[in-house]
LUMMI-585509 format. One record per residue: x negated, y, z of N, C-alpha, C, O in turn; residue in one letter. Coordinates in steps of 0.001 Angstrom, whole numbers, padded with zeros to 6 digits, always signed. Example, Ala and Ser with C-alpha at 12.3 -4.5 7.8 and 13.67 -1.06 7.14 Angstrom:
! residues 2
-013190-005690+007800-012300-004500+007800-013200-003300+007800-014236-003319+008465A -012850-002250+007080-013670-001060+007140-012900+000030+007870-013409+001138+008039S 
This chain:
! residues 268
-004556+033736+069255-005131+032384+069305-005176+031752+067903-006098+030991+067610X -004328+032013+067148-003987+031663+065826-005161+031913+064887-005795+030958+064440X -005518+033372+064528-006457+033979+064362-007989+033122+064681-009011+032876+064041X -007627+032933+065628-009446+032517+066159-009557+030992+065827-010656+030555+065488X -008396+030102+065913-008462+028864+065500-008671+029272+063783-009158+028198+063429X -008643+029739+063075-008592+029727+061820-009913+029798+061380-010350+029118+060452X -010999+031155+062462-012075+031372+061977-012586+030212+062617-013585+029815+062017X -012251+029411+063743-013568+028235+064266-013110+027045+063005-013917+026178+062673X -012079+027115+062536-012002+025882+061306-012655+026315+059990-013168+025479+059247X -012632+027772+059669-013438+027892+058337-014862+028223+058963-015538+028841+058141X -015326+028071+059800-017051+028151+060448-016994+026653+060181-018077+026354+059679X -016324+025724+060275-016694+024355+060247-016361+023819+058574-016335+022600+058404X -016198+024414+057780-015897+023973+056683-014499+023347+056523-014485+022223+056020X -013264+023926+056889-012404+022749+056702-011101+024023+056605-010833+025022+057272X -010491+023334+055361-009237+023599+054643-008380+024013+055072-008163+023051+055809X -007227+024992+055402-006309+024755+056038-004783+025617+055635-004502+026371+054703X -004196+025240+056502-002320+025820+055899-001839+026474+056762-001169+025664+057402X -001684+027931+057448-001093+027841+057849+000306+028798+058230+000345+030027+058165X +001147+028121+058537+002209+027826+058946+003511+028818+060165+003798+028270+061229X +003953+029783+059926+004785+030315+061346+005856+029382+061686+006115+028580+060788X +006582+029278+062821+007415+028409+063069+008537+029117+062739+008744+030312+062948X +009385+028162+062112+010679+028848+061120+011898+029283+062521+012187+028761+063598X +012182+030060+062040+013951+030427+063187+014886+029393+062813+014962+028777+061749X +015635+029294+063932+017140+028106+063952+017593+028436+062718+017112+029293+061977X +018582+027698+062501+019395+027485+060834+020671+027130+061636+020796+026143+062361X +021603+028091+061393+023171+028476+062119+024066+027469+060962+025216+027156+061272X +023595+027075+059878+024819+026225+058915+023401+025345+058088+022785+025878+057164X +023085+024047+058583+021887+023355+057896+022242+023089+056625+021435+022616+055824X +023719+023419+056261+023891+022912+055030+023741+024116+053703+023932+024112+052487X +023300+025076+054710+023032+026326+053606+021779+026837+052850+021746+027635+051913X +020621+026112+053551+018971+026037+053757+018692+024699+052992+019651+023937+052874X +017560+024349+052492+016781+023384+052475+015089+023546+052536+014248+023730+051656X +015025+023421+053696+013393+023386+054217+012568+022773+053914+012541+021559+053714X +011356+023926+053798+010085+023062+052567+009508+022188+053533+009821+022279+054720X +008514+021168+053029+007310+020427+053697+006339+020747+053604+005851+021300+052618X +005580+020364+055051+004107+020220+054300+003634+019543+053660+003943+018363+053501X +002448+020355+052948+001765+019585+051883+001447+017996+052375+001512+017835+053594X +001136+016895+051626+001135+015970+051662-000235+015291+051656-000490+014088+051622X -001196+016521+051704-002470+016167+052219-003115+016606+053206-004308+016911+053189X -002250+016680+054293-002538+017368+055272-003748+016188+056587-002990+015499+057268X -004542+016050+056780-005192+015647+057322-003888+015136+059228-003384+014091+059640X -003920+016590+059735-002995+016552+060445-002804+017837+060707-003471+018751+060223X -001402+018015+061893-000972+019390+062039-001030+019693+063798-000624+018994+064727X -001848+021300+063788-001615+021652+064899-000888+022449+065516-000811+023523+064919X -000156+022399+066709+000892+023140+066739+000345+024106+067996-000274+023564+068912X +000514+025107+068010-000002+025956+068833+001861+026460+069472+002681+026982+068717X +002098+026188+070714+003272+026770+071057+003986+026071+071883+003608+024905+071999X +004983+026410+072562+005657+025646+073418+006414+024428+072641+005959+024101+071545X +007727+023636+073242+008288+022365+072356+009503+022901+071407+010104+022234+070566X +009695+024134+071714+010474+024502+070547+009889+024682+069168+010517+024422+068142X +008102+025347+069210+007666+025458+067875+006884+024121+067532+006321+024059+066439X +006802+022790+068619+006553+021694+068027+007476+020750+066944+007195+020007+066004X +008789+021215+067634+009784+020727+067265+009962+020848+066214+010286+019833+065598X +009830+022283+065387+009783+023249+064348+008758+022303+063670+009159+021460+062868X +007760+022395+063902+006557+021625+063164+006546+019793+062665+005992+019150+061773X +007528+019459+063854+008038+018123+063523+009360+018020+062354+009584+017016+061678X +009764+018671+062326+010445+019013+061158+010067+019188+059535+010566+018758+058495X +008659+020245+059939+007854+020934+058579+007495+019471+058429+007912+019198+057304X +006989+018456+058907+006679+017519+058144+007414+016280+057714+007118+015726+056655X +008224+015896+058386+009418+015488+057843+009195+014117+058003+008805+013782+059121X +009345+013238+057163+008845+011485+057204+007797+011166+056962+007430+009991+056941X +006785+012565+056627+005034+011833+056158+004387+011712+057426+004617+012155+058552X +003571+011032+056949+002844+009858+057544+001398+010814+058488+000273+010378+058733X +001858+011904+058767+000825+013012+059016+000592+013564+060473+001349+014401+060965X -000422+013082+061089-000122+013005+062754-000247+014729+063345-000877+015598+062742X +000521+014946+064663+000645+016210+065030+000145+016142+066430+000150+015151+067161X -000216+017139+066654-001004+017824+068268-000457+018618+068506-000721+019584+067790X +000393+018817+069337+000556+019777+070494-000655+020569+071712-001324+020016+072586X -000576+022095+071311-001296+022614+072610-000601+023242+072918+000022+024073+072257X -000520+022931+074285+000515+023961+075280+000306+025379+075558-000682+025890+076087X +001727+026140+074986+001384+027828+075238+002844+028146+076171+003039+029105+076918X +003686+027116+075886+004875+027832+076548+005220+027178+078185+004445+026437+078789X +006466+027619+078669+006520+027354+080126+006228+025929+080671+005505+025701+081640X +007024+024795+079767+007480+023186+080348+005709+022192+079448+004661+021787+079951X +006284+022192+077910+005567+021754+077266+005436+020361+077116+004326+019858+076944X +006353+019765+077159+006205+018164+077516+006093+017767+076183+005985+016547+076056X +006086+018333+075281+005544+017374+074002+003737+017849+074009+002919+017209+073349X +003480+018653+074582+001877+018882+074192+001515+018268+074551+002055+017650+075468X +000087+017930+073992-000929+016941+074478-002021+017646+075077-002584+016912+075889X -002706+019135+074972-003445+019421+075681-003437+020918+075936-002599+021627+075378X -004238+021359+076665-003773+022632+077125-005101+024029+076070-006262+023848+075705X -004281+025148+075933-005494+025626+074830-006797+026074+075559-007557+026878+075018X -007068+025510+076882-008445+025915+077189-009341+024873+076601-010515+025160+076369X -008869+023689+076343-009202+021935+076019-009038+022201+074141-009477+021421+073296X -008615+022939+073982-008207+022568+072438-009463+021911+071476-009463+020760+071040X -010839+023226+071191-011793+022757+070714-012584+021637+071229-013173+020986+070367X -012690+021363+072141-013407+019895+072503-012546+018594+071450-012922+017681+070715X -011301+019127+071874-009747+017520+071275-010495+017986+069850-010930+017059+069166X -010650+019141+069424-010728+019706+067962-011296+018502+067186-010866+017660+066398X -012698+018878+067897-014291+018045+067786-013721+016605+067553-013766+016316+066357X -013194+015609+068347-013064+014734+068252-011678+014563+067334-011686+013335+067253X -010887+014842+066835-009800+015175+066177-010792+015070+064708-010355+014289+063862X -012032+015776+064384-012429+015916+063186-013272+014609+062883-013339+014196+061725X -013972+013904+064011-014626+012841+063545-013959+011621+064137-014542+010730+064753X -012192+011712+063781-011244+011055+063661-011685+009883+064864-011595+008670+064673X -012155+010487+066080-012236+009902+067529-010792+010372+068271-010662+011250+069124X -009804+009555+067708-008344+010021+068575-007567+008377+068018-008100+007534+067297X -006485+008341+068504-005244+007474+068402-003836+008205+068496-003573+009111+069288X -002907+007615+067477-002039+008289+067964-000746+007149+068269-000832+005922+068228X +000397+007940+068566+001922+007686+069202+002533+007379+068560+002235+008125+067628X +003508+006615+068111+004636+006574+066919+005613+007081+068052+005322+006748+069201X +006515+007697+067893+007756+008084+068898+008740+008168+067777+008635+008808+066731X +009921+007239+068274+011262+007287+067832+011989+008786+067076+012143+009910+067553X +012249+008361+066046+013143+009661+065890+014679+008948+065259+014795+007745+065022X +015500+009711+065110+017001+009541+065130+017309+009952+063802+016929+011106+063604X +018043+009248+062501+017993+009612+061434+019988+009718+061938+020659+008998+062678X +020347+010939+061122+021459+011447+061769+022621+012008+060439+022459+013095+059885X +023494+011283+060168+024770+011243+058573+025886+012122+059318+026432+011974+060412X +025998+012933+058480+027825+013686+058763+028700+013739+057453+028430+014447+056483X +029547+013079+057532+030092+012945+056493+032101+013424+057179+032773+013085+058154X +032301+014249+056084+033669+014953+056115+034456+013888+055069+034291+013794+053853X +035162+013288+055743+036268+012532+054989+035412+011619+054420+034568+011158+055187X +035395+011038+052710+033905+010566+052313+033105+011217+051517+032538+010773+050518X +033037+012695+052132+031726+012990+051268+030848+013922+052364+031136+014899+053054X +029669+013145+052177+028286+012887+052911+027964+014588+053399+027310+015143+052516X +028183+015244+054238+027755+016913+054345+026119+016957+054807+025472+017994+054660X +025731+016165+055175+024066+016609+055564+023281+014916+055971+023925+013869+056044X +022000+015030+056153+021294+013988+056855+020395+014563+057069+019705+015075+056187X +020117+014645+058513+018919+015135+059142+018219+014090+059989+018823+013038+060197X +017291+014228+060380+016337+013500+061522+015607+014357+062791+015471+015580+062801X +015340+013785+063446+015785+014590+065009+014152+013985+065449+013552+013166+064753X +013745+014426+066407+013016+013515+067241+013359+013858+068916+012976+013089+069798X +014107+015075+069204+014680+014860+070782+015873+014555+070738+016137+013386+071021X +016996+015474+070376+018063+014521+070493+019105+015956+069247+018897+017091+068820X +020299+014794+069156+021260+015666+068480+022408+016243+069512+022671+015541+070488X +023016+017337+069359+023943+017395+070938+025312+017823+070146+025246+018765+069357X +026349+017250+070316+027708+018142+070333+028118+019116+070901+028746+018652+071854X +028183+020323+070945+028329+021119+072319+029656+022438+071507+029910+023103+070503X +030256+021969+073326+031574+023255+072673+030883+024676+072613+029758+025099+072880X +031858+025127+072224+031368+026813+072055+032016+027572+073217+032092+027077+074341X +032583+029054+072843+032691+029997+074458+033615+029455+074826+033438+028929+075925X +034906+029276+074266+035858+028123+074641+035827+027357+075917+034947+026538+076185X +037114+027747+076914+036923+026812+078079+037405+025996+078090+038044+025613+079070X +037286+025200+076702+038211+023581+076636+037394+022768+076668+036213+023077+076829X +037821+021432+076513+036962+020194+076622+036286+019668+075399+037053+019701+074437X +035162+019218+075132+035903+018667+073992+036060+016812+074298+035700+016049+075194X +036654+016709+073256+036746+014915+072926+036121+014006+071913+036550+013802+070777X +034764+013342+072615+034282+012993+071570+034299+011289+071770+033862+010625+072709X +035009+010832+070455+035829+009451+070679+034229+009001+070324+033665+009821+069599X +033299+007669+070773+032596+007060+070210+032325+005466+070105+032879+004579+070754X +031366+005348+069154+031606+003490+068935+029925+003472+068849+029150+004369+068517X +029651+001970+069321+028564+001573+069185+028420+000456+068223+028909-000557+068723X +027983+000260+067145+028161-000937+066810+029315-000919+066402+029808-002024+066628X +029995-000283+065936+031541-000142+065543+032541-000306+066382+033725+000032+066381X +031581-001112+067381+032957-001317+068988+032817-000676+069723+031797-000509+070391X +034336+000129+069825+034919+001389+070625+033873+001430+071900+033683+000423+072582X +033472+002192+072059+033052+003005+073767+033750+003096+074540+034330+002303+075281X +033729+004940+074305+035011+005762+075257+035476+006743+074456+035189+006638+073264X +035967+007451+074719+035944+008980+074699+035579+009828+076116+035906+009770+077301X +034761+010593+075323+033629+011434+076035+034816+012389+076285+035543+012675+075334X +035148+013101+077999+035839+014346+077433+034510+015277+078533+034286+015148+079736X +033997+015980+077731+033459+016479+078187+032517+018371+077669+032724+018563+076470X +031828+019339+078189+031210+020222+077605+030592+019749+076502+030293+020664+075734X +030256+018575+076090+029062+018172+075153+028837+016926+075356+029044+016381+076440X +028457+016433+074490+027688+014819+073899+026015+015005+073669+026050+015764+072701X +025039+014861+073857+023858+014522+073623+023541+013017+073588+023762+012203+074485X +022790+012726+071972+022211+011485+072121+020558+011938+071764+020013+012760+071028X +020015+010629+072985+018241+011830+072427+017674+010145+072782+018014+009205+073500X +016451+010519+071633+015403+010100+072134+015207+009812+073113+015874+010369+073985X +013646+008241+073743+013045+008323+074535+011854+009658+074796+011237+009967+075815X +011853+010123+073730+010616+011665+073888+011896+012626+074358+011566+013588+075052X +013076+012506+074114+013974+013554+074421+014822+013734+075654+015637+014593+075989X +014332+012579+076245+014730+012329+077593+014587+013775+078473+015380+014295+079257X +013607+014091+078138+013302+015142+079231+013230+016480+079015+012418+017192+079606X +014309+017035+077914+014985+017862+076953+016425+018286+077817+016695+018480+079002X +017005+018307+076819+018119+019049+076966+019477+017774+078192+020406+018049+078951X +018853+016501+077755+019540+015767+078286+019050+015568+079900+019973+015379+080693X +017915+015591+080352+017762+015944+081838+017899+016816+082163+017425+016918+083294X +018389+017795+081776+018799+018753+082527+020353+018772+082568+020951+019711+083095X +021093+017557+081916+022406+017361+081984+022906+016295+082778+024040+015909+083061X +021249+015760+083186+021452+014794+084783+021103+013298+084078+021549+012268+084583X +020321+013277+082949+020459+011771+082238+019026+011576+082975+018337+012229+083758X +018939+010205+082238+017701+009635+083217+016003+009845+082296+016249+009951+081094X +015035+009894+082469+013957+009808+082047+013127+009035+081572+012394+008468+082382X +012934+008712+079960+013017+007219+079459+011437+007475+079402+011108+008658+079316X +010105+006223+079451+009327+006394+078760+009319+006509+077250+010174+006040+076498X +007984+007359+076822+008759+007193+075171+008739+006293+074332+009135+006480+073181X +008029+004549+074985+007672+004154+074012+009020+002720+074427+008833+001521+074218X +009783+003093+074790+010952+002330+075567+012078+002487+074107+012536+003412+073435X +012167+000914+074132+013074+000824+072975+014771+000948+072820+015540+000015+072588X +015130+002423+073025+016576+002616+073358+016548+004483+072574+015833+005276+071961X +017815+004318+073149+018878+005806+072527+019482+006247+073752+019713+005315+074522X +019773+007258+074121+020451+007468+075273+021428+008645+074595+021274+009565+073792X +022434+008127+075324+023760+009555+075578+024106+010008+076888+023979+009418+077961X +024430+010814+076713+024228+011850+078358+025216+013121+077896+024889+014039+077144X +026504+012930+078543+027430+013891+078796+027452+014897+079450+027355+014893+080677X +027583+015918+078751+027163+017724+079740+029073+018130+080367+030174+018497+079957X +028399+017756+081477+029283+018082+081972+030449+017537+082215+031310+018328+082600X +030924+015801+082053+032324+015422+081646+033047+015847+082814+032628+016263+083894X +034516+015613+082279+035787+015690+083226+036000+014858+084293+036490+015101+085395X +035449+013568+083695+035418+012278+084339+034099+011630+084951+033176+011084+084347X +034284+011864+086473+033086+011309+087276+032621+010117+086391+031418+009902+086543X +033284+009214+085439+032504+007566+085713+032660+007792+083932+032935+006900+083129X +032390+009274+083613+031080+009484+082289+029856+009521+082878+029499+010370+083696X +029048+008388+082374+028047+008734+082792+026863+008577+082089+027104+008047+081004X +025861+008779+082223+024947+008728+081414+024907+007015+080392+025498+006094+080956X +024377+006748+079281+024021+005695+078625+023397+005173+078063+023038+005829+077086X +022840+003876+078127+022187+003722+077092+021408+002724+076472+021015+001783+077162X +021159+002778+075419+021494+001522+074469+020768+000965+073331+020389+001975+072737X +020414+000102+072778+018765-000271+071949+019257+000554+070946+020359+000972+070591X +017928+000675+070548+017049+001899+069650+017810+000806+068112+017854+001326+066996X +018380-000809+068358+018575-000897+066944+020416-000808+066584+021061-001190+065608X +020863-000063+067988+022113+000148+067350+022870+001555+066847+022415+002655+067160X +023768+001439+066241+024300+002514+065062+025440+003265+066007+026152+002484+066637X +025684+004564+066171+026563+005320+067387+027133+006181+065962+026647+006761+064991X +028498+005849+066531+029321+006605+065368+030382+007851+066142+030984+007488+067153X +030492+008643+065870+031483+009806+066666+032446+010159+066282+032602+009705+065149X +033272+010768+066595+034450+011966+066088+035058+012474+067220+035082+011967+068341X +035754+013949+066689+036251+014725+067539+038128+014274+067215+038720+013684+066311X +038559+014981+068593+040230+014484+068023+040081+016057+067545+039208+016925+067567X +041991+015857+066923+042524+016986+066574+042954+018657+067283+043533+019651+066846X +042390+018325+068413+042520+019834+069266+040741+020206+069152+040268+020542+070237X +040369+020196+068712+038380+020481+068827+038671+021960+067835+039175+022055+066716X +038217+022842+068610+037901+024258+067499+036340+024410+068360+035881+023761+069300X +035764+025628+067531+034316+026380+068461+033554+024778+068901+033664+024521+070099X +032815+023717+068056+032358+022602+068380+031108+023153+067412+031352+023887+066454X +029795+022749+067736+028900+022658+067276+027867+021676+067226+027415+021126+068230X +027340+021364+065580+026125+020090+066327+025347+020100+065681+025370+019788+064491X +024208+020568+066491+022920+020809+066690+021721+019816+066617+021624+018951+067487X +020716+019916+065516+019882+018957+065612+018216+019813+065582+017574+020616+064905X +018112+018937+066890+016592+019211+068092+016504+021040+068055+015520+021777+068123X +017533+021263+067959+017743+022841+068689+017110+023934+067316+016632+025068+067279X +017364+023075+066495+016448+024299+065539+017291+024020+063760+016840+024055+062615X +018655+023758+064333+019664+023206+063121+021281+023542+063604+021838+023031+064576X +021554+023997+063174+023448+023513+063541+024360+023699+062372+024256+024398+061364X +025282+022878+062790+026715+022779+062429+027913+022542+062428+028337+021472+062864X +028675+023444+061961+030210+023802+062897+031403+022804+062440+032008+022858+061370X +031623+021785+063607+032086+020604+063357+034029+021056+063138+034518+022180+063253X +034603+020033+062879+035824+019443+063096+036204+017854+063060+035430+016970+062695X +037507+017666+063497+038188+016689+063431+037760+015567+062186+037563+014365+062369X +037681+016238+060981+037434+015540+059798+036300+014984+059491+036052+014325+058481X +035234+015388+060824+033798+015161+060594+033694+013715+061314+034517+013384+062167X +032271+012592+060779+032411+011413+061196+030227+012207+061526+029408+012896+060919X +030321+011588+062600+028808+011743+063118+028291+009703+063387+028795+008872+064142X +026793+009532+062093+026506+008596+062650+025238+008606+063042+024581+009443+062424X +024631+007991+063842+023389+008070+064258+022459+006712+064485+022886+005877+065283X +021467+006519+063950+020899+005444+064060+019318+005630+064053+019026+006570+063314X +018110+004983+064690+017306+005087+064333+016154+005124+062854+016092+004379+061876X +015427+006222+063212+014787+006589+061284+014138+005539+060965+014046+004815+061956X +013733+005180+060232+012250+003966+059856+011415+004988+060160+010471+004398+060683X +011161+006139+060166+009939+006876+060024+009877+007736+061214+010573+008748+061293X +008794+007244+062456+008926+007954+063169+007908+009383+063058+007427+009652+061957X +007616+010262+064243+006536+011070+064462+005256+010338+064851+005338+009220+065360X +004038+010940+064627+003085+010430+065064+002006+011449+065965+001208+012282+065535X +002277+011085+067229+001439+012379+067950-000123+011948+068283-000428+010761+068406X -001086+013022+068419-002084+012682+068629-002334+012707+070216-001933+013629+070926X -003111+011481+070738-003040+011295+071800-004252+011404+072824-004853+010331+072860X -004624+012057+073396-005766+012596+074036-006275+011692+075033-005577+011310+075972X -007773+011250+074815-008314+009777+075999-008277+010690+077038-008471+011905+076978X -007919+009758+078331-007704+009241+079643-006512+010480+080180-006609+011030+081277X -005326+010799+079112-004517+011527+079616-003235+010116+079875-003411+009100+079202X -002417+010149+080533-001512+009418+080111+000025+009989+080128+000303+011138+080470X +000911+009076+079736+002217+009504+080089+002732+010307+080979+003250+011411+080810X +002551+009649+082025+002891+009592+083986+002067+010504+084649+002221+010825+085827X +000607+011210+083407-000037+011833+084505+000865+013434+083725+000929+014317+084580X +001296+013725+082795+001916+014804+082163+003116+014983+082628+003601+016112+082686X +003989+013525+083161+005032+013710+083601+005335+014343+085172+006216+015175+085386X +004425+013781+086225+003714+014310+086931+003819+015967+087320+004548+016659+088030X +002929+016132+086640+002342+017541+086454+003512+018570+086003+003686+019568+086702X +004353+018351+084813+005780+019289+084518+006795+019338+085293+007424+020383+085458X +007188+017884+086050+007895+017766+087004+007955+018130+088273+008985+017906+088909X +006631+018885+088985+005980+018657+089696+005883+018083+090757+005851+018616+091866X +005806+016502+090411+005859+015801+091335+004555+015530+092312+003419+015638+091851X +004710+015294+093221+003215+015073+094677+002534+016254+094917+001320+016264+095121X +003507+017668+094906+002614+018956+094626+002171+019198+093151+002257+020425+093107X +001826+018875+092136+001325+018961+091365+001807+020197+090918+002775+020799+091384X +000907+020634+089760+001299+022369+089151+000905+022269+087701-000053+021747+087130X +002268+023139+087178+001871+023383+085566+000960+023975+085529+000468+024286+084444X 
């Protein structure tokens, strides 16, 4: 498919980059990942939401809108399916589209006080233990005022686009994306009355693990990790710079949500 999108864009005269979707990064602090160029008209992502995700990454905080076409099983970040692609193309080129701003999560780890990474997310960041059949404990604050402690398999805070990621399938609830909040959603806690949360998009969620945490990992939008401890401070707050997706006329939210979910009969 790759291939053939390349020759229908140089039959039309038009420039292009492209791009494989990079593999996970097991220590983010060992990598530093290039961007795209900065004249990129926009980017298409051919692939399920793991290689969108990938692609939301390649571009980083520019200002450069992205399309999703659906190739893989779920697909809830695509916007259209690749039998539809060249028609969206057409109108995509004589800049007949609108797009999405969707929230993303600008995300600080800092060991003692010195700063180990800053990444940005657009589904969610997750704490998650390793093979280990312990708990972990993740003490957190909102706003600097205490929460709880999480004891649980994992911490996820995601996005309203990430709602329907890794965190519904850990039983959290399903945000629209243009809904101004953060959600946390515990995999798995110890404690029935952990429960899902959640909380405006303008406040600051700060973490830590106690002193029994080994095999802890934290993962950002599934295509980053790093191997936490006690000494690590996790903060999370919304980016100034969100994603910008391109948005396809008379599709909507509810009718995609619909359709993946399959709700009223409906079929992927």
């Amino acid at each position: 498919m790759a291939g053939h999108l390349q020759e229908w864009l140089a039959n039309h005269k038009i420039e292009f980059v492209r791009q494989d979707s990079s593999p996970p990064v097991l220590d983010v602090t060992q990598t530093t990942p290039g961007l795209a160029p900065s004249d990129l008209s926009c980017v298409i992502v051919l692939g399920g939401d793991g290689t969108f995700l990938s692609a939301a990454r390649w571009i980083g905080n520019q200002k450069i809108p992205i399309l999703g076409v659906k190739f893989g099983a779920v697909g809830f970040l695509s916007e259209t399916k690749k039998e539809d692609l060249y028609p969206v193309l057409e109108s995509v080129l004589n800049t007949d589209f609108k797009t999405q701003a969707r929230t993303r999560l600008l995300v600080t780890v800092h060991e003692g006080d010195r700063e180990v990474t800053t990444q940005t997310v657009l589904n969610d960041v997750v704490i998650n233990n390793g093979t280990l059949a312990r708990l972990a404990h993740v003490s957190t604050y909102v706003d600097e005022e205490y929460l709880t402690t999480f004891r649980a398999d994992g911490l996820i805070v995601a996005t309203p686009t990430g709602s329907t990621a890794y965190s519904l399938a850990a039983g959290g609830p399903i945000l629209e994306p243009q809904v101004a909040a953060i959600l946390l959603t515990p995999i798995c806690p110890f404690t029935l009355t952990n429960r899902p949360l959640i909380v405006t998009d303008t406040s600051t969620i700060r973490m830590a693990l106690d002193k029994t945490a080994t095999d802890v990992t934290l993962t950002f939008d599934g295509q980053a990790g790093l191997k936490l401890n006690e000494h690590h401070t996790i903060t999370i707050q919304k980016s100034p710079a969100p994603t910008l997706m391109i948005k396809v006329p008379g599709q909507s939210y509810f009718d995609v949500l619909k359709t993946k979910l399959r709700w009223s009969g409906g079929k992927i």
